[in-house]
C-alpha positions in Angstrom: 63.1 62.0 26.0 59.4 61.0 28.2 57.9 62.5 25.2 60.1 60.3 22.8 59.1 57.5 24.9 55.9 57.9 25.5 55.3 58.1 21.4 57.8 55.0 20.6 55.2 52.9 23.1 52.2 54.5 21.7 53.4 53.4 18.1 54.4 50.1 19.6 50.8 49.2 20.5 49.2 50.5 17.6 51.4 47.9 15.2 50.9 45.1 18.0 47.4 45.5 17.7 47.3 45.7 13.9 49.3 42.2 13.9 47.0 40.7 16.8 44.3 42.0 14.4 45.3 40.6 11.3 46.3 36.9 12.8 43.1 36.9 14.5 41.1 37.0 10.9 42.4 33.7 10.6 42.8 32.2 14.1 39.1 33.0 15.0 37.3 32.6 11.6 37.2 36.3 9.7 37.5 33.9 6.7 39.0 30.8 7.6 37.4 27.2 6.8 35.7 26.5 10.0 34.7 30.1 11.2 30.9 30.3 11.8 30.3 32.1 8.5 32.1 29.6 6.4 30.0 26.6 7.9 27.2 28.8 7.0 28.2 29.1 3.0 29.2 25.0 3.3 26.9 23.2 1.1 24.8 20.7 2.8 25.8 16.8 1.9 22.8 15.3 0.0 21.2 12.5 1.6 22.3 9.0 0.6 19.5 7.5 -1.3 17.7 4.5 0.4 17.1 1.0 -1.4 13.3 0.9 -2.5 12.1 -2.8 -1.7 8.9 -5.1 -1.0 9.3 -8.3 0.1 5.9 -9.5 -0.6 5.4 -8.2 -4.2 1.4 -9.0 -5.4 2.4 -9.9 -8.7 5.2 -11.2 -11.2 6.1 -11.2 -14.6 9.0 -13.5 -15.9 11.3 -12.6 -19.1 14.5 -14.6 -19.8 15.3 -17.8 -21.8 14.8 -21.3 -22.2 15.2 -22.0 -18.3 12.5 -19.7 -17.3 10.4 -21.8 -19.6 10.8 -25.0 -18.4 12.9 -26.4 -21.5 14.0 -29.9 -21.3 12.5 -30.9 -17.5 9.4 -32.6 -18.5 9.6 -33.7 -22.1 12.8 -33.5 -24.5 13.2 -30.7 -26.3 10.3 -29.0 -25.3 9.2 -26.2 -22.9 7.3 -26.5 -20.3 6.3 -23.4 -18.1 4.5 -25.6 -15.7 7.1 -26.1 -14.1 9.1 -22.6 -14.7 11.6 -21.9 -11.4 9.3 -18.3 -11.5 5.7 -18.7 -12.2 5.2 -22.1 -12.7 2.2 -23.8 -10.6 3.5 -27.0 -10.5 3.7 -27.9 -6.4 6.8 -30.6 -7.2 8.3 -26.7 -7.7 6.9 -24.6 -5.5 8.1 -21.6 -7.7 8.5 -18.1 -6.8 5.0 -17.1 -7.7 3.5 -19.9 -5.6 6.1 -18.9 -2.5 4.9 -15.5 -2.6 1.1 -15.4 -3.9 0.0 -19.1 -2.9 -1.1 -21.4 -5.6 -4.3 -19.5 -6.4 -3.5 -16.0 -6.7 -0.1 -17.1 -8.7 -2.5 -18.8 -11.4 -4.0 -15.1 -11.9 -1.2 -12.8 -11.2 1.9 -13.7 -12.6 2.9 -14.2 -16.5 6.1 -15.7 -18.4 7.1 -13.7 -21.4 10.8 -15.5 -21.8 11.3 -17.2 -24.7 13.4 -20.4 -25.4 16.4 -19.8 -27.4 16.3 -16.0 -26.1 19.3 -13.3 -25.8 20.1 -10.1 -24.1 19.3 -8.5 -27.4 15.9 -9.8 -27.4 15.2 -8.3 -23.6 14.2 -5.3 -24.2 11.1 -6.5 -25.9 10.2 -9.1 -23.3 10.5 -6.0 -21.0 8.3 -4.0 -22.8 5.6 -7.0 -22.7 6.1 -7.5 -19.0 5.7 -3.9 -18.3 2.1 -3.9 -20.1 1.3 -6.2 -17.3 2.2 -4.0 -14.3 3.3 -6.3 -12.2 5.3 -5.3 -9.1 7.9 -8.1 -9.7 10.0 -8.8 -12.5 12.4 -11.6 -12.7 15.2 -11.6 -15.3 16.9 -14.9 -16.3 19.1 -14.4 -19.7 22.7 -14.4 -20.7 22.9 -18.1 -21.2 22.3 -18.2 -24.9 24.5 -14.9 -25.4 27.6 -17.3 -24.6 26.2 -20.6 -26.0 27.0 -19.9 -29.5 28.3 -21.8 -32.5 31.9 -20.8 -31.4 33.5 -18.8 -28.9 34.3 -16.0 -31.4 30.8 -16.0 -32.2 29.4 -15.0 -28.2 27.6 -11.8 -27.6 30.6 -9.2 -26.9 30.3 -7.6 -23.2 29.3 -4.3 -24.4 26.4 -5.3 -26.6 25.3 -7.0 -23.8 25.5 -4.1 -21.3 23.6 -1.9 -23.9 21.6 -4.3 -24.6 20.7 -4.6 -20.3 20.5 -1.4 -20.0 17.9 -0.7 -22.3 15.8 -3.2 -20.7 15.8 -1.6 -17.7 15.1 1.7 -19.3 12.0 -0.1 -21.3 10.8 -1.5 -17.6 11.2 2.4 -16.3 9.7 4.1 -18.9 6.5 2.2 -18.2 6.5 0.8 -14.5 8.8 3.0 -12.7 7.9 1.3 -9.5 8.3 -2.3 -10.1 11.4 -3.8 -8.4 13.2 -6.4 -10.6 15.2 -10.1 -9.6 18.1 -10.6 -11.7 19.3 -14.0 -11.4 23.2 -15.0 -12.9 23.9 -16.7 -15.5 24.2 -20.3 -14.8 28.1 -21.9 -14.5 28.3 -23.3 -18.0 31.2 -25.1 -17.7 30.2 -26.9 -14.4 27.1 -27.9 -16.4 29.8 -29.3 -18.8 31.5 -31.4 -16.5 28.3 -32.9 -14.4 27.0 -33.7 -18.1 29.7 -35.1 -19.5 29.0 -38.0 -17.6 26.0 -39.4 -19.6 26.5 -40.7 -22.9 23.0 -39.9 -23.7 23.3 -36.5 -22.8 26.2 -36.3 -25.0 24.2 -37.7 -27.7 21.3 -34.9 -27.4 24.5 -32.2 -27.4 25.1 -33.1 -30.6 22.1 -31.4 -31.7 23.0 -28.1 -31.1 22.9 -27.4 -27.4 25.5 -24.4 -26.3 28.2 -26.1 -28.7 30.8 -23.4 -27.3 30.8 -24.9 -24.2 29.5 -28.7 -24.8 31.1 -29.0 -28.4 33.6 -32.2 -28.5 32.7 -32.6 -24.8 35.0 -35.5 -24.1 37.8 -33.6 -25.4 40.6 -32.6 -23.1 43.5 -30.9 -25.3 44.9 -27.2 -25.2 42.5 -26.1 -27.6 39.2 -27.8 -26.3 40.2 -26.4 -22.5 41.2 -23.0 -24.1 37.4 -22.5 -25.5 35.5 -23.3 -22.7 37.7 -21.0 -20.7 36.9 -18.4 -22.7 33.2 -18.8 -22.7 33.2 -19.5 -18.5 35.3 -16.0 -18.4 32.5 -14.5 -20.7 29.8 -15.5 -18.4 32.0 -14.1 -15.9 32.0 -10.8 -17.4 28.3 -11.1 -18.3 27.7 -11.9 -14.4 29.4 -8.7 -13.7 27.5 -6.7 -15.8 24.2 -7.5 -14.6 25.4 -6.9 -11.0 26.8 -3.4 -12.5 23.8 -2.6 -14.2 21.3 -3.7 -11.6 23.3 -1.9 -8.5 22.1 1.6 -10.3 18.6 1.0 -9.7 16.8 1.7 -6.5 14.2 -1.4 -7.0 17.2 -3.8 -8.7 18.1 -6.9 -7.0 21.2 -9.2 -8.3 21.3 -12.5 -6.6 25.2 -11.8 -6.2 26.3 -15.0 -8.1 24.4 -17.3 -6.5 22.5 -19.5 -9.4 26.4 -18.9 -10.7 27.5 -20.5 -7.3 25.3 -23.5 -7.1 26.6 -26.8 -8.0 24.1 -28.3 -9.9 23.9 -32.1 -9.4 23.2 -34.2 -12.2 20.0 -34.2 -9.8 19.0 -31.2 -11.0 19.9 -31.7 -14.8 17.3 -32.4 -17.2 17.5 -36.3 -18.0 17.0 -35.6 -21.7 19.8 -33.2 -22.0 21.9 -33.0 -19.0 22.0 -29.6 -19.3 19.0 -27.4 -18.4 17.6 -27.8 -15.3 15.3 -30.4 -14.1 12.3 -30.2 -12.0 14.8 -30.6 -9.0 16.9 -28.6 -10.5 13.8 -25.8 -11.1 12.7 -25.7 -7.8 16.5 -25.4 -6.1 16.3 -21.9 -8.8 12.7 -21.0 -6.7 14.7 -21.4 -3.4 17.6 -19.3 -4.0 14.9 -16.6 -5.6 13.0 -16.6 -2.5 15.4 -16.3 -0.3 17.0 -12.9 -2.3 13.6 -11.3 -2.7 12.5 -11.7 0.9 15.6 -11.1 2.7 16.5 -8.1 3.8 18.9 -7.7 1.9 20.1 -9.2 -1.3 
């Protein structure tokens, strides 16, 4: 009977142990999740990557549309990149260029390659010019003219635009793979509208062709005029939001986060031959808010 015993405990312990044994693979890490060999086999996060950006950039190049020129703020209907909101040299501006370089240096290191009349689809060759120069700054106006069309139907759709972006920036990279790049927003269109409105001679000079989707019959008020220039404010909405989109994917990208958007131009700061594009006032409120994004610390 001892004998019986002794063997019945003997057994016991043998199959306690094998249990103990078998929990214990998972209780103390034999192959569970957080035993010292599976934090060994864990992959190791990859670092976040860091924003790439100079505050003081030595040089700019300019590509963009009629406001980057100048259009309309010292004669009518004509450009004049003296007084450009980027590289202008005119001190009633104070532009970007003279901000950062000082009036000197800005004479001999910064260039305007926009073009009045310009669109998204016409970026990528601007780009290409601006990355011949090798500047360390470039500053993108555009988007403007993609919505001011003939008609609402006829605006740049979103996603030629985005292509059309994108393959800027690849054009810029392919060349200058280090130079850090300002994108300003398009410009509230239909707060343009209603600060112009207000001049009958600015009305007149609309009716030579100036962004009709948007300033077409501009004393007009019924469903169908309010319906068309809702539809081209939502499309510089979307336009806004690709450029932020876009931009956001590149290390030395800076969107101004809707702030020429934002600003409530004051018929101040319209040209007084169109009531439209911006004035000198109205340039050198542009140079502010650029300065202000590229030397902050943040955008």
């Amino acid at each position: 009977m001892r004998k019986r015993n002794r063997r019945a405990r003997a057994a016991l312990a043998v199959t306690t142990a094998a249990v103990v044994g078998l929990a214990g693979c998972d209780a103390l890490g034999g192959g569970g999740p957080d035993s010292p060999g599976a934090r060994e086999r864990k992959p190791k996060p990859s670092p976040s990557p860091s924003f790439v950006w100079d505050r003081s950039p030595a040089s700019i190049a300019a590509v963009g549309d009629s406001i980057t020129r100048g259009f309309d703020a010292c004669a009518i209907l004509s450009d004049c990149p003296e007084v450009s909101w980027a590289t202008g040299g005119s001190a009633e501006v104070n532009s970007l260029a003279v901000r950062l370089l000082g009036a000197a240096k800005a004479a001999t290191h910064s260039w305007n390659h926009a073009v009045t009349g310009a669109r998204m689809a016409d970026l990528p060759a601007q780009m290409a010019l601006a990355a011949a120069d090798k500047p360390q700054l470039v500053t993108v106006m555009v988007g403007a003219n993609d919505a001011c069309r003939a008609t609402a139907a006829a605006m740049t759709p979103v996603a030629d635009f985005r292509t059309a972006f994108e393959e800027s920036m690849r054009t810029l990279r392919r060349a200058a793979p280090r130079t850090q790049v300002y994108v300003a927003s398009v410009p509230n269109l239909k707060r343009l509208w209603s600060q112009g409105r207000t001049s009958a001679l600015g009305k007149q000079v609309w009716k030579l062709g100036i962004c009709p989707s948007m300033l077409g019959d501009a004393d007009a008020l019924d469903a169908a005029a309010t319906l068309r220039r809702d539809t081209v404010q939502k499309r510089v909405e979307d336009y806004n939001t690709v450029l932020k989109e876009v931009c956001a994917k590149d290390l030395r990208c800076r969107f101004d986060g809707g702030a020429v958007y934002q600003y409530r131009f004051d018929t101040d700061q319209l040209s007084p031959w169109d009531w439209f594009h911006p004035s000198k006032n109205g340039q050198a409120r542009l140079a502010e808010i650029a300065y202000r994004k590229v030397t902050g610390v943040t955008a």
